[in-house]
The first five atom37 places (N, CA, C, CB, O) and aatype in JSON, in Angstrom:
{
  "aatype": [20, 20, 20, 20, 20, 20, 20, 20, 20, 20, 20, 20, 20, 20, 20, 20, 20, 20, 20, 20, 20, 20, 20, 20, 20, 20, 20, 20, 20, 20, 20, 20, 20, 20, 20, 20, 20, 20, 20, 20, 20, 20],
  "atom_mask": [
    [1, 1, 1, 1, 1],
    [1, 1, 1, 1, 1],
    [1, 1, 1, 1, 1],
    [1, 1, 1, 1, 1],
    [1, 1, 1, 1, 1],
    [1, 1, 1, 1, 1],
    [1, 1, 1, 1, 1],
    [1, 1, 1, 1, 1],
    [1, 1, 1, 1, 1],
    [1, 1, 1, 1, 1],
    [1, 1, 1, 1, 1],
    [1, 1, 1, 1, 1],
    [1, 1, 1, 1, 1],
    [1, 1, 1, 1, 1],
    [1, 1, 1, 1, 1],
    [1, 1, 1, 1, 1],
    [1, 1, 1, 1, 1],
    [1, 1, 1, 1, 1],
    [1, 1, 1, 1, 1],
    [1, 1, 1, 1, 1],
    [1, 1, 1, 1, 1],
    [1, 1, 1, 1, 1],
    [1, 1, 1, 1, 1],
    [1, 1, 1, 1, 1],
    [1, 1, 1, 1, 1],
    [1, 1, 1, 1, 1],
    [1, 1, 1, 1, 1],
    [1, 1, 1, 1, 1],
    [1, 1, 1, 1, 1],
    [1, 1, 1, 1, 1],
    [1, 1, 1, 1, 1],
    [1, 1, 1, 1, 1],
    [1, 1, 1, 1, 1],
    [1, 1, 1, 1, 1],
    [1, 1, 1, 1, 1],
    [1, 1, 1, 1, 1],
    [1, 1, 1, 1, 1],
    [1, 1, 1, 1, 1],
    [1, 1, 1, 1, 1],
    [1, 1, 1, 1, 1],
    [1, 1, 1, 1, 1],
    [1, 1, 1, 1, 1]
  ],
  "atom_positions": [
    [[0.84, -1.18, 0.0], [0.0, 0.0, 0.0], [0.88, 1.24, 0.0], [-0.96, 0.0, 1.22], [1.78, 1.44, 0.82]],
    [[0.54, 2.08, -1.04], [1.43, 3.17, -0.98], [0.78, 4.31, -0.22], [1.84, 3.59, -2.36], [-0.34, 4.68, -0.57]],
    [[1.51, 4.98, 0.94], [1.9, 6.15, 1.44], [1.39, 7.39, 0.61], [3.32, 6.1, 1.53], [1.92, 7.63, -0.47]],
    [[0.21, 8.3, 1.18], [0.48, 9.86, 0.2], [0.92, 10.61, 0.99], [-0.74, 10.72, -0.52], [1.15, 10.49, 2.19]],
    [[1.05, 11.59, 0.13], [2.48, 12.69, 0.9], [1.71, 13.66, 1.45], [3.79, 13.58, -0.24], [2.28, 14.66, 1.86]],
    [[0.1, 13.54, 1.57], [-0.23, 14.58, 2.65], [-1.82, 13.93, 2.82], [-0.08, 16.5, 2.09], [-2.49, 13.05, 2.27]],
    [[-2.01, 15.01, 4.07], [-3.17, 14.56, 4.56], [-4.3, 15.52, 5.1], [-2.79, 13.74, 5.48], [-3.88, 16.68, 5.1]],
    [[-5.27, 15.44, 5.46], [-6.03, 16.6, 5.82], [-6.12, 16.49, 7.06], [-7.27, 16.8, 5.24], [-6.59, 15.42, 7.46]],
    [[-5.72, 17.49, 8.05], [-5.78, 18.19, 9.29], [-6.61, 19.3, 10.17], [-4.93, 18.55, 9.21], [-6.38, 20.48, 9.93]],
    [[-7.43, 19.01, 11.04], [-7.7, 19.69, 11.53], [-7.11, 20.55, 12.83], [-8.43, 19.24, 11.47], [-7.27, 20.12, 13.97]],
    [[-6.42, 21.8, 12.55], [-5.32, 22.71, 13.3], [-6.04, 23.76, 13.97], [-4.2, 23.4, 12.31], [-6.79, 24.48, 13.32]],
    [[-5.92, 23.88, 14.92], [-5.98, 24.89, 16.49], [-5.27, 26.14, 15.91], [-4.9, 24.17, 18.16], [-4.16, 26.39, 16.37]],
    [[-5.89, 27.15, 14.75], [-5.2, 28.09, 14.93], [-5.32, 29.5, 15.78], [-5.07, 28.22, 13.93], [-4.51, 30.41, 15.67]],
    [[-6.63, 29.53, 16.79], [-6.28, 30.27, 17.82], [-7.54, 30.02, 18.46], [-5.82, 31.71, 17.56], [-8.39, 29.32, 17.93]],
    [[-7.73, 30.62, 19.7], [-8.73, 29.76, 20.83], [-10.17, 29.85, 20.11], [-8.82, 30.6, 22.63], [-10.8, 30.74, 19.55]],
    [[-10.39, 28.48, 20.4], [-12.27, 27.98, 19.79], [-12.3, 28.35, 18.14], [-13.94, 29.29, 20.76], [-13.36, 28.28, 17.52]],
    [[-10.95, 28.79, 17.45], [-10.82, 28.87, 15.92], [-10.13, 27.58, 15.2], [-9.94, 30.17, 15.57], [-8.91, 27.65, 15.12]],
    [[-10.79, 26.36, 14.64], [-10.18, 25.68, 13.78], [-10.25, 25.92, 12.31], [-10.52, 24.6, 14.03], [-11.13, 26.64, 11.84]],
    [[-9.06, 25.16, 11.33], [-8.77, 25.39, 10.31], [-8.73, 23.97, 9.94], [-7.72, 26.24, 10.18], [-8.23, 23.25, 10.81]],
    [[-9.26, 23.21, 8.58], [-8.96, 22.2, 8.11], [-7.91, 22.38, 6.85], [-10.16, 21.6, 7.87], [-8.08, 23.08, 5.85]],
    [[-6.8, 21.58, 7.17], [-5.14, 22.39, 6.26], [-4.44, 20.69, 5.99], [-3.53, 23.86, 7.87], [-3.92, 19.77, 6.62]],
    [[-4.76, 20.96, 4.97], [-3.15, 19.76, 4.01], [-2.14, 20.0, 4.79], [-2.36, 20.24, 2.11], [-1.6, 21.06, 5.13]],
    [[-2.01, 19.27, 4.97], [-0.37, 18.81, 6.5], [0.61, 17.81, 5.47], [-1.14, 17.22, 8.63], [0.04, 17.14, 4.61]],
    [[1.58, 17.77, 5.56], [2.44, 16.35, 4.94], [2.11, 15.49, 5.77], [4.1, 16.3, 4.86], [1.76, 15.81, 6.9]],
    [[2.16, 13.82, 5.23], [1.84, 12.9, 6.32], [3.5, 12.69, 7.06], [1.03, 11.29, 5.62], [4.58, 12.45, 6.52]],
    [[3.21, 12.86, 8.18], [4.35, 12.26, 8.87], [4.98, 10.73, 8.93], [4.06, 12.54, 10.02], [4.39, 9.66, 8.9]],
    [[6.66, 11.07, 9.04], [7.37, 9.69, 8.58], [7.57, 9.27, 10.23], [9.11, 9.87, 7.45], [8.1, 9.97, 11.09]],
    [[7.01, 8.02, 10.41], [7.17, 7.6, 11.73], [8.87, 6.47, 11.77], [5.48, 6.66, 12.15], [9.5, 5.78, 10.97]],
    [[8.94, 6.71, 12.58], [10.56, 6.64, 13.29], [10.43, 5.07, 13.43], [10.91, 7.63, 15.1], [9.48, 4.31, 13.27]],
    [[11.79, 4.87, 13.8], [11.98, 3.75, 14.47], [10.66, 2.69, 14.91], [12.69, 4.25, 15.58], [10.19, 1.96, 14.04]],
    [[10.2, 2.67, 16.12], [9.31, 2.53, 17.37], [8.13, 3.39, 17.09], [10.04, 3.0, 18.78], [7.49, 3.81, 18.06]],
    [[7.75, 3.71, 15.91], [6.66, 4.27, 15.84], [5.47, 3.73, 14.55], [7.11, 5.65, 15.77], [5.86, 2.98, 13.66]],
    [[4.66, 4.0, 14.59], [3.32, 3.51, 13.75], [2.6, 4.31, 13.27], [2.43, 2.82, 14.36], [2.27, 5.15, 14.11]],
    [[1.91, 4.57, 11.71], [1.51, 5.14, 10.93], [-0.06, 4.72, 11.06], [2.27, 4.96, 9.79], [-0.36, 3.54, 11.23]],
    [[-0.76, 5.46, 10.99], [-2.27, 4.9, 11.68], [-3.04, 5.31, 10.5], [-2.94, 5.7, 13.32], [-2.72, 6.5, 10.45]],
    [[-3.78, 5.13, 9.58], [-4.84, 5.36, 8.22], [-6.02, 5.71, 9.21], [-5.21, 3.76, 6.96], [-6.39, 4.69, 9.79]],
    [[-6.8, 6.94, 9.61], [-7.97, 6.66, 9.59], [-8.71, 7.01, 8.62], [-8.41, 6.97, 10.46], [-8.22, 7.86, 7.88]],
    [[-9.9, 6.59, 8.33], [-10.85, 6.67, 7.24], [-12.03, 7.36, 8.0], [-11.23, 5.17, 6.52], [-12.28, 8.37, 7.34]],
    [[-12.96, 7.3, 9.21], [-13.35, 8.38, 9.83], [-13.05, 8.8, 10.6], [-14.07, 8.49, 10.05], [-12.0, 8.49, 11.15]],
    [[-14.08, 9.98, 11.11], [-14.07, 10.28, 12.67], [-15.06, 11.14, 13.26], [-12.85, 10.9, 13.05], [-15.63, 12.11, 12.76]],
    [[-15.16, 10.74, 14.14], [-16.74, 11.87, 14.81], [-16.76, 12.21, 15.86], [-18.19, 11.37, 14.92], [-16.56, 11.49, 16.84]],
    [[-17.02, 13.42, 15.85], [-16.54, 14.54, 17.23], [-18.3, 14.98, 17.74], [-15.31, 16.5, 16.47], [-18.5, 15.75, 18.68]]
  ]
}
């Protein structure tokens, strides 16, 4: 399965103000794990 090079984010850009922003996906390290979610509900 290939990796894309970004992802959509929801970012805290100032109090009770969010922004949904293309982030790069992060390269997990060593000891670390890459997680796919497909939803989510707040």
């Amino acid at each position: 399965m290939d990796i894309p090079r970004t992802m959509k984010a929801t970012v805290l850009v100032a109090p009770h103000r969010f922004e949904l922003q293309e982030r790069p996906v992060p390269v997990p390290g060593d000891e670390d794990v890459l997680v796919r979610v497909r939803a989510c509900g707040v």
